[in-house]
BATORPA-426653 format. One record per atom (N, C-alpha, C): residue in one letter; x, y, z. Coordinates in steps of 0.1 Angstrom, whole numbers, plus 5000, padded with zeros to 4 digits. Layout:
BEGIN
AXYZ/...
END
This chain:
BEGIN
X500849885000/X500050005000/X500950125000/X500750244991/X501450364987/X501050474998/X501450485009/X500950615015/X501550765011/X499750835012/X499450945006/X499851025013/X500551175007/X500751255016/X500051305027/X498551315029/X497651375038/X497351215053/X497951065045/X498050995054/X499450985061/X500251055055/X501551055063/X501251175072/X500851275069/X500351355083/X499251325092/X498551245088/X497751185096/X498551115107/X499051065100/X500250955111/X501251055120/X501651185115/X502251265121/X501651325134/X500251355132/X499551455143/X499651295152/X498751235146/X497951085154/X499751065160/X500551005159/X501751025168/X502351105177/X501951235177/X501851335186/X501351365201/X500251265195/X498851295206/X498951155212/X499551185227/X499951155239/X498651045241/X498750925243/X497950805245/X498950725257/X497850625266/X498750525272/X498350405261/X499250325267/X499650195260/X499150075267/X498649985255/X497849855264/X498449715255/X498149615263/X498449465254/X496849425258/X496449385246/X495349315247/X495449165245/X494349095252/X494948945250/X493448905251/X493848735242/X492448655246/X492948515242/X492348415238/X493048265238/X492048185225/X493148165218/X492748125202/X491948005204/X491747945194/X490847815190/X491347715194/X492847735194/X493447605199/X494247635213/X493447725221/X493747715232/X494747805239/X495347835231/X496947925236/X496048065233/X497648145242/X497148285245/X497248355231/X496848435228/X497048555220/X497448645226/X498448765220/X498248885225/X498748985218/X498449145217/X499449245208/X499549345219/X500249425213/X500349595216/X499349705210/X498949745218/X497449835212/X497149945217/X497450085209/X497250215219/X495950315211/X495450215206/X494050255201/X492850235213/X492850285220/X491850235233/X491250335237/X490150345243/X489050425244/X488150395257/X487550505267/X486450435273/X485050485265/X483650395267/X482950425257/X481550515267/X481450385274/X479950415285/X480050365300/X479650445308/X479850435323/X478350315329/X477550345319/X476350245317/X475750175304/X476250075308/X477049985309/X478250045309/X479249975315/X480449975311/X481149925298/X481450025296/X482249995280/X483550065272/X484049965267/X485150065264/X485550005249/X486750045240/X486949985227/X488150005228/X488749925210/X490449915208/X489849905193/X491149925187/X490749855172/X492049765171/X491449715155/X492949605157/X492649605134/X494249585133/X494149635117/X494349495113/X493549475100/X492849345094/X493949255091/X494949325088/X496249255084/X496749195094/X496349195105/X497149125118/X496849005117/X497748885122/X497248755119/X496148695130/X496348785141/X496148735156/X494148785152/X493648855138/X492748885137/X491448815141/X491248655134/X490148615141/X490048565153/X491248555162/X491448515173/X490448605185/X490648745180/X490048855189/X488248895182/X488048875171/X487048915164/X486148775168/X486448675167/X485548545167/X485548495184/X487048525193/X486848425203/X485448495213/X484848585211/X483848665224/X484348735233/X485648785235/X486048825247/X487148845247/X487948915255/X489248995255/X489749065268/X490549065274/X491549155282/X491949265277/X492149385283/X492649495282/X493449555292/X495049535293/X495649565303/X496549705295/X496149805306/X496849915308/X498349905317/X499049935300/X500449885311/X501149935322/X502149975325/X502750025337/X504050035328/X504150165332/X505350265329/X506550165326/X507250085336/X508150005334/X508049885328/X507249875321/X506849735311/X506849785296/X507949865296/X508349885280/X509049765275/X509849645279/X510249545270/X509149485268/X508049435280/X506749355278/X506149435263/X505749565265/X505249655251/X505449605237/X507349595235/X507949635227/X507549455224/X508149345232/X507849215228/X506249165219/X505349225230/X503649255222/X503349295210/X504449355206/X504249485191/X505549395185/X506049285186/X506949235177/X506449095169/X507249065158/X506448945151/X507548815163/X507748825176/X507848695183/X506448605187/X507248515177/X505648415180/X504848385196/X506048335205/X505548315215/X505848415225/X505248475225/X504848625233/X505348605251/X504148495249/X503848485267/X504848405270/X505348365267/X507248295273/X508048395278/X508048535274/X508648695281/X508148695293/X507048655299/X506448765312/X505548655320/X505748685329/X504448565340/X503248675334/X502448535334/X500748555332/X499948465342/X498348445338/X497848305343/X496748365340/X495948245335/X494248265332/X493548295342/X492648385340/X491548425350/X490348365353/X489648405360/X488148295361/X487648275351/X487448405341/X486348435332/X487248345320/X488748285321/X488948255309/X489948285298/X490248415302/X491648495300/X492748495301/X493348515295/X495548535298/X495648665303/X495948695314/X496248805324/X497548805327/X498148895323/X500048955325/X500149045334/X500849005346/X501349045357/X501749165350/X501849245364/X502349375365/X501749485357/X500849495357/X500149595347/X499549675356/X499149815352/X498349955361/X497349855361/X496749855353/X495049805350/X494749685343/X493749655346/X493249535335/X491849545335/X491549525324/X490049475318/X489649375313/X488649305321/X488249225313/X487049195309/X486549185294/X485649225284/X485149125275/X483249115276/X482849025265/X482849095256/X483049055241/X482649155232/X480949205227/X480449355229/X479249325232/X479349395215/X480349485206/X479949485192/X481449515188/X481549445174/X482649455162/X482349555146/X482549635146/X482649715138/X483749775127/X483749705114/X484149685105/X484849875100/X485649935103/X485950025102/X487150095096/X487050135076/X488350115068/X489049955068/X490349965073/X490849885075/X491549815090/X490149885096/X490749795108/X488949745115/X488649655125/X487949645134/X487549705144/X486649785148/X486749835162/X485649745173/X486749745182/X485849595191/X485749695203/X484149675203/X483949765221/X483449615229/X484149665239/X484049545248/X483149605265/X482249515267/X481449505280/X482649465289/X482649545299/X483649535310/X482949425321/X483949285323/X482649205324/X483249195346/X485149245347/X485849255357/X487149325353/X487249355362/X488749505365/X489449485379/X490449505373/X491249545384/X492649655380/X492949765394/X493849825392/X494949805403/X496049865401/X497549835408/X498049985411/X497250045421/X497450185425/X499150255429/X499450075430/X500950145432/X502050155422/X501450155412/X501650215394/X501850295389/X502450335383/X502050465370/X501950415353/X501050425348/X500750405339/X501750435327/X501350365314/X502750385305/X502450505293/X502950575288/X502450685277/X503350665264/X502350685255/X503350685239/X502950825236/X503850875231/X504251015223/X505250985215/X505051055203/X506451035190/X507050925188/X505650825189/X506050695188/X507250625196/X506950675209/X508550635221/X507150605232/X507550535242/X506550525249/X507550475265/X506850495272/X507750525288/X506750525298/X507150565309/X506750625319/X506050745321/X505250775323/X505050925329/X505751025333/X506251115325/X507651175333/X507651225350/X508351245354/X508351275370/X507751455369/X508551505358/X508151695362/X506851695356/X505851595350/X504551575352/X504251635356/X504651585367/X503651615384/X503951715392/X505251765388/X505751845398/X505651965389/X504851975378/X504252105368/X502952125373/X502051995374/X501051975377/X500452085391/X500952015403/X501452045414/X501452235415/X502052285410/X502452435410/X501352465402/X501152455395/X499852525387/X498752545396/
END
């Protein structure tokens, strides 16, 4: 695919604009975990709870998340940039990097994360070239003694510390 000049600025601003970063996960047909890197995430509705991600068609991991019903959404934690960077890589076996363990509902859940969600899919939406899957928050949990992870200019980290201490003075 030839990208157009008005999509390479698209990718310029959309890079710019400060997002946290998530691995979403769920467990294929044949049992094993899935999972990517995904900083397309959204919350949707407070009632119901709901929130979304998209995921681009070309991904192979695609019917795994679109057909299994359900998904995890962990919000990472600042210091889980190799976990990130391994999630967003073509390494087949992902979850051999990091302790995980299935949850009640069913899921592959990776330690050390700010947050986690976990989500039936209540709709899939066919959108351009990618899917957008909003998911029913079905359980959650957070890790308050966290800080969440941020991408900007396609680098992604920590939260910086004078954050806070900008924050703070204002």
């Amino acid at each position: 695919m030839r990208i157009t000049e008005k999509q390479e600025l698209f990718k310029q601003v959309m890079g710019n604009y400060p997002t946290g970063v998530t691995i979403v996960t769920t467990i294929g047909k044949d049992g094993k975990p899935v999972g990517l890197t995904v900083n397309s995430f959204a919350s949707v509705s407070l009632d119901p709870l709901l929130l979304l991600w998209s995921i681009d068609h070309r991904v192979s991991s695609l019917k795994a998340f679109t057909e299994g019903g359900k998904f995890a959404v962990h919000v990472l934690a600042g210091e889980q940039q190799e976990l990130c960077k391994t999630f967003a890589s073509k390494v087949e076996d992902r979850f051999s990097t990091c302790d995980w363990q299935v949850s009640e509902n069913g899921l592959p859940l990776i330690d050390g994360a700010f947050g986690v969600f976990e989500c039936k899919t209540f709709q899939a939406i066919e959108a351009g070239d990618h899917t957008v899957l909003i998911g029913k928050v079905i359980d959650l949990q957070v890790n308050q003694e966290k800080e969440p992870m941020l991408y900007h200019r396609r680098e992604f980290g920590p939260i910086p510390e004078n954050f806070y201490r900008q924050k703070q003075t204002n």
